[in-house]
N, C-alpha and C positions, 0 to 999 in steps of 0.2 A: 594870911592866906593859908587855906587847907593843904595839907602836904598832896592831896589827891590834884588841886587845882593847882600845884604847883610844877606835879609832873605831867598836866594836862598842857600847861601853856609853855612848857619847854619842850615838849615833842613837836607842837604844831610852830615854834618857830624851825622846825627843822623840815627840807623839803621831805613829801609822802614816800617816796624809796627806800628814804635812811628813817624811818619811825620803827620799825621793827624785821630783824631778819628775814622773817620768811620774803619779805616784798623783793628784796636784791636778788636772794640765793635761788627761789622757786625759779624767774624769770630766766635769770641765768642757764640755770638748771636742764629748763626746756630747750632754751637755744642751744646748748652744748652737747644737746643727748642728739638733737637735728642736724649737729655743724660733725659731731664725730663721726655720724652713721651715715651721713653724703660720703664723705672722704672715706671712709674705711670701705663703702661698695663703689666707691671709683679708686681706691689700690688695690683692692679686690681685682675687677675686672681690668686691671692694668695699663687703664687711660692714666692713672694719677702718680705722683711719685712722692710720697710723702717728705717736707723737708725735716726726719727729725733723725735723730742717731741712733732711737729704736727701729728695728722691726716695724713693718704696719701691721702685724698681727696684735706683735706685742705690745704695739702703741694703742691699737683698739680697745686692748685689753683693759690698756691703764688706765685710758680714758673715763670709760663706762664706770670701773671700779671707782677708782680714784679721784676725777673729775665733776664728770654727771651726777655720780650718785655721793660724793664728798660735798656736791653743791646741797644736792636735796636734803641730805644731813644736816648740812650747815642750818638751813635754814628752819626746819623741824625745832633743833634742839635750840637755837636761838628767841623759838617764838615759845616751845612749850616750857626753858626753864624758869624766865619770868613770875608763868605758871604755877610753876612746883614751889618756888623760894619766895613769893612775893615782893623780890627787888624788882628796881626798874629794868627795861630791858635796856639790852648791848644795843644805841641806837646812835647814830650821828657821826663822828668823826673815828670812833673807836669801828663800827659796823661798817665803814666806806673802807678803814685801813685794813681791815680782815676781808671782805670783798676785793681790794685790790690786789691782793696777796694770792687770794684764790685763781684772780684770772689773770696777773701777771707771769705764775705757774703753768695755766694752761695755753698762754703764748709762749712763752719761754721753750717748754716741753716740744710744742708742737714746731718750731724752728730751732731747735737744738744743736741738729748737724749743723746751723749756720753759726751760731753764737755759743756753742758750746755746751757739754752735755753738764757742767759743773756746777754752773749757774742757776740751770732748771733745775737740777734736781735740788737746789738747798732750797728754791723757791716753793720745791712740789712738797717735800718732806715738810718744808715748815708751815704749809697752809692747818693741816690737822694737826701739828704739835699747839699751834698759836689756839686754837678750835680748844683743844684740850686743854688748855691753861687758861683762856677766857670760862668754859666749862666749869672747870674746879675749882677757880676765887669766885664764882659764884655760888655755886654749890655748896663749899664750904665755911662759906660767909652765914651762909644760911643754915648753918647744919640740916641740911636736908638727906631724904635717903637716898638719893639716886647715885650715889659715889660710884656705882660698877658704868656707869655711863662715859664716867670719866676715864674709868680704867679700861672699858672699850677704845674708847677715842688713841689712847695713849698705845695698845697693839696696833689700830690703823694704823698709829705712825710708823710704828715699827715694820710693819706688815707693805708699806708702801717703798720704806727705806729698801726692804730687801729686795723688792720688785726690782727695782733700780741699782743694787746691785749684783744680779745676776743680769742684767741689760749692760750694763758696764762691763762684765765680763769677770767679775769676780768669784772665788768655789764656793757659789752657791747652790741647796739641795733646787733644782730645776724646778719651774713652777710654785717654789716654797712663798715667794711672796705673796703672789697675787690669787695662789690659792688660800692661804690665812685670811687677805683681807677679803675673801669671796665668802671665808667661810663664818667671819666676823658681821658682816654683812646681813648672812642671815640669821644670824644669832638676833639681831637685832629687831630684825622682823617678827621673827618670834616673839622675840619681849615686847615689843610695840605693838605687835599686830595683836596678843593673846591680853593686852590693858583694852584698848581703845572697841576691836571690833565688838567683842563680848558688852560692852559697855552704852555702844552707840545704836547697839541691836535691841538690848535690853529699854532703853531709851522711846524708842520709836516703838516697840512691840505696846511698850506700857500706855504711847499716844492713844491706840489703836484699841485699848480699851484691856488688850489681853492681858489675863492676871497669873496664867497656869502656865510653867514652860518655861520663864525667862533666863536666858543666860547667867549662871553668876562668876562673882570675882573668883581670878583665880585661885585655886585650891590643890590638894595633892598631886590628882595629876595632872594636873598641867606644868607643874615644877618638876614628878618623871621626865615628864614630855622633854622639857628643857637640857633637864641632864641627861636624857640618852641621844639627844641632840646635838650637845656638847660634846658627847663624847666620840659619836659618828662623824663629825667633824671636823673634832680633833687628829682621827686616825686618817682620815682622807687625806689633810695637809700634812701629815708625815709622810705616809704610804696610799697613795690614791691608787693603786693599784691592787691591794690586801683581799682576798676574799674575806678576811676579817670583818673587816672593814667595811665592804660590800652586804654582808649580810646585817650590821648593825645600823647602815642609812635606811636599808630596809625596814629594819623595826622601827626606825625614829619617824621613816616618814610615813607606817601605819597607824602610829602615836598619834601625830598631827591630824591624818584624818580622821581620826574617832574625836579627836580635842573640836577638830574646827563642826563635825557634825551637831556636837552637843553645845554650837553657839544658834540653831536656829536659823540658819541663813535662809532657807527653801520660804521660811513665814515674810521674808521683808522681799520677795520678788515687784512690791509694786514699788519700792525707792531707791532707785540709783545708787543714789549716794550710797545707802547701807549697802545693798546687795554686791557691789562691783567690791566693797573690802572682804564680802567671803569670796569672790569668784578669786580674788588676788591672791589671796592665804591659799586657797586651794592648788595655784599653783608650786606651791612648797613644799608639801604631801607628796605628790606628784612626783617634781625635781627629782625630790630624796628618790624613789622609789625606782626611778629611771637611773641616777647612780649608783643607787648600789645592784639593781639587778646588771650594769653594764659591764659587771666584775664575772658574773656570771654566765651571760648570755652576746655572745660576739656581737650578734644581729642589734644588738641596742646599742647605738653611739655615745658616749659620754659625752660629746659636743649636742647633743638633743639634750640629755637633758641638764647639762650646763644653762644651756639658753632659757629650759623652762624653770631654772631658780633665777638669771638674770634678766631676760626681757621677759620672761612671766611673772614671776613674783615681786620680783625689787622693784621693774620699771611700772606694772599697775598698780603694785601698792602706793610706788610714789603719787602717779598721776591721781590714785584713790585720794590720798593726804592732802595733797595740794593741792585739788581742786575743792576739799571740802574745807580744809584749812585757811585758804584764800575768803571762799564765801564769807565764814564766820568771821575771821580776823579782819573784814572789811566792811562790814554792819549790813551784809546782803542774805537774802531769804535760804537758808537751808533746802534749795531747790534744785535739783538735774534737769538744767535747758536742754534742749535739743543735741546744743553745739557739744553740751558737756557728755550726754549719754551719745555723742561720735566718738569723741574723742577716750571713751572706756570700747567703744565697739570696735575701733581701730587699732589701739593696743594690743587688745587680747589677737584679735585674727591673726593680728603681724607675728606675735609669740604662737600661736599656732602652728602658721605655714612656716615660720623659722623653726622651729621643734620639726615638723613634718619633714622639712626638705632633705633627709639623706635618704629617706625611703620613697619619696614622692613618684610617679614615672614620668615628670619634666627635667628639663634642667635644672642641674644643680646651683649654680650661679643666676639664674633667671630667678627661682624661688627665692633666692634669698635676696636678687634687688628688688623682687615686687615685694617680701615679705619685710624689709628695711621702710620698700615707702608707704608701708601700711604705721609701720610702727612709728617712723620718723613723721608720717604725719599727725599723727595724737601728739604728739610734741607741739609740732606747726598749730595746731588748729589751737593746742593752749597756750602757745605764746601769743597767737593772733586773739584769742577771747580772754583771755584773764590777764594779758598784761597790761590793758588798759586800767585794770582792777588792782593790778601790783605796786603800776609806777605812779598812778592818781588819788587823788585823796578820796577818803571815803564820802558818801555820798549822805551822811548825816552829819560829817563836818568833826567828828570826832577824833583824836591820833590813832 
């Protein structure tokens, strides 16, 4: 028997969940970005009382960071390094045990005060240590190039540990965790979103007949872009308060928009699919520009534009991945239904009036529970349409 039909009839003895990452972590993913943002605008408005030994601010925090956006990770770099390496992927008993580990973490966590703050956290910290060591014996099995992936993963860990120890109460620099992995984050974006978007533009331009124009791989400056990137966000997680500092997010995130202009996004307005991953990346430009001007200019809140690098860019980019990543990885048409161009229109709005609401002239807490259920619904509406697509088999019968 062919080694292809050998790994063909060992995935399908295994149920459709555990075939490949992305199917656990994506579904997950959504649920937990829905299950944090209920609870965090019911301890918000002070109906709720969270049972955990954080903070609900600071539990919000970790959640989104660390949880949500550790699931959607999870399950990205699970299905793309297969990909990259040509091994089999992380599937079955090994993918269930890395899965349980993620959400026995976000119970853990989220009941802490009851059972103790010691236990979550060796649970929370070792979700992306294990993430990163599944990562690297495969990677390096392969000698493949993506080794900085790894050594992303491995600051996560680091960058989640310290969260948790300044939640513990230990001299830590204030904010120093959860700003690292905020800023790790979107390094990440960067590097994923400046491979894939350029790529899948280039792609669909070329269906469409056009030959003049196309996006190409990245080149000089996009690699600037990177390292003045890096370096803006480097000094932020030290000194988020520097004008230094302030004025160089500023350049990085003029950088981006000149980088993401020269991907053509305005030519793909009639596909979904493409266009929602420049509306995504656009909000990163953006973010940057709103942090570092907030160094300068009082009237700009740094919590606006926190929100427009986390529920603007991280959370559409995901929902952009996921929902295109799902299609493909489950033998269905490269097509935006209805349900899915909601669930991009819902997003963005929620990240909008959530960025809007400290200058808005409503309430301040009303804006941000309507602007929760705009966003928490893009969640709802893809765990209700694609998880039927996540936890079921594909529908040509394929692993």
């Amino acid at each position: 028997m062919r080694a292809e039909d050998l790994r063909h009839d060992r995935l399908m003895r295994l149920p459709p969940v555990l075939r490949s990452g992305f199917r656990p972590f994506f579904f997950a993913a959504a649920c937990w970005a829905l299950g944090v943002t209920a609870l965090w605008v019911g301890a918000l408005s002070g109906r709720l009382e969270l049972p955990t030994h954080m903070d609900s601010l600071a539990w919000h925090r970790h959640e989104m960071l660390f949880g949500f956006l550790g699931s959607a990770i999870a399950g990205f770099l699970l299905t793309a390094i297969p990909n990259w390496t040509g091994r089999l992927p992380v599937a079955g008993g090994r993918l269930a045990l890395l899965f349980a580990l993620w959400l026995s973490a976000r119970l853990a966590l989220l009941f802490s005060a009851h059972i103790g703050a010691v236990a979550a956290v060796i649970l929370d910290v070792g979700f992306p240590a294990a993430l990163a060591f599944v990562a690297a014996r495969e990677i390096l099995a392969a000698k493949n190039r993506n080794v900085p992936i790894v050594i992303v993963l491995g600051l996560l860990t680091i960058a989640n540990g310290l969260d948790h120890a300044e939640a513990l109460g230990f001299d830590v620099n204030p904010g120093l965790g959860w700003r690292a992995g905020f800023a790790l984050v979107l390094m990440l974006v960067s590097l994923i979103g400046g491979r894939i978007i350029p790529s899948f533009t280039r792609n669909w331009l070329a269906k469409q007949g056009v030959r003049k124009g196309l996006p190409g791989q990245p080149g000089p400056f996009d690699m600037a872009t990177l390292a003045m990137s890096g370096a803006a966000l480097a000094g932020w997680v030290a000194a988020p308060d520097a004008k230094l500092v302030g004025a160089l997010l500023v350049i990085a995130g003029g950088l981006h928009a000149i980088r993401l202009a020269r991907w053509s996004g305005l030519k793909t307005i009639r596909d979904p699919l493409v266009v929602i991953l420049h509306i995504s990346y656009a909000w990163l430009p953006l973010g940057l520009l709103l942090l570092g001007a907030s160094a300068f200019v009082w009237s700009i809140p740094a919590s606006s534009a926190l929100h427009a690098l986390g529920a603007g860019a991280m959370s559409s980019m995901t929902l952009a991945v996921m929902t295109r990543a799902t299609l493909g990885h489950t033998g269905r048409p490269l097509v935006a239904d209805r349900a899915t161009q909601l669930i991009y229109l819902l997003v963005t709005l929620g990240a909008v009036l959530r960025v809007a609401a400290p200058v808005l002239p409503f309430d301040y807490l009303r804006s941000i529970a309507v602007a929760g259920t705009m966003w928490g619904g893009a969640f709802l509406l893809f765990a209700c349409v694609y998880g039927p697509k996540l936890l079921g088999p594909r529908p040509d019968g394929r692993p």
